[in-house]
C-alpha positions in Angstrom: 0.0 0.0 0.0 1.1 3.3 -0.8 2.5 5.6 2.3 0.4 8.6 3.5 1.0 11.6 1.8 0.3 13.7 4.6 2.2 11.6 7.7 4.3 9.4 5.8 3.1 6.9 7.8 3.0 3.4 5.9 -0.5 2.4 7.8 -2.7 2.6 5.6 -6.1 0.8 3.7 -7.3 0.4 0.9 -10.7 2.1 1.0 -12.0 1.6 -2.4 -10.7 0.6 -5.7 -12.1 3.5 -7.8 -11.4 6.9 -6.8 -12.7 10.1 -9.3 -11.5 7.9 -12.2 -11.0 4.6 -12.9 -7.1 4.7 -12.4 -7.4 5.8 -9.2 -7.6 3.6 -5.4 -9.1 5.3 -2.6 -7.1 4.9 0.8 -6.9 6.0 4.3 -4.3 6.3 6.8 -5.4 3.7 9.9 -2.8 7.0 11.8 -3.9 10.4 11.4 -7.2 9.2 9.2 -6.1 11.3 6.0 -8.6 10.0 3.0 -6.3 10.0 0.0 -5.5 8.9 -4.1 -3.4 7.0 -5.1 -2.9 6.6 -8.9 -2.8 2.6 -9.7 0.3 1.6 -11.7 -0.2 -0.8 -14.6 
């Protein structure tokens, strides 16, 4: 899983697998509970 962007904290979940567009995951950091994209890689 991809580290926070706002903590750097490498505790995070995947939330859903389609954010605003289809090449985007949804996540969340299980620490400070930042919601965040990530862009898949192929």
């Amino acid at each position: 899983a991809p580290p926070c962007p706002r903590c750097g904290s490498a505790a995070t979940r995947l939330t859903s697998e389609f954010g605003a567009t289809a090449c985007k995951a949804l996540y969340r950091c299980t620490d400070c509970l930042e919601p965040f994209e990530h862009v898949k890689e192929i």
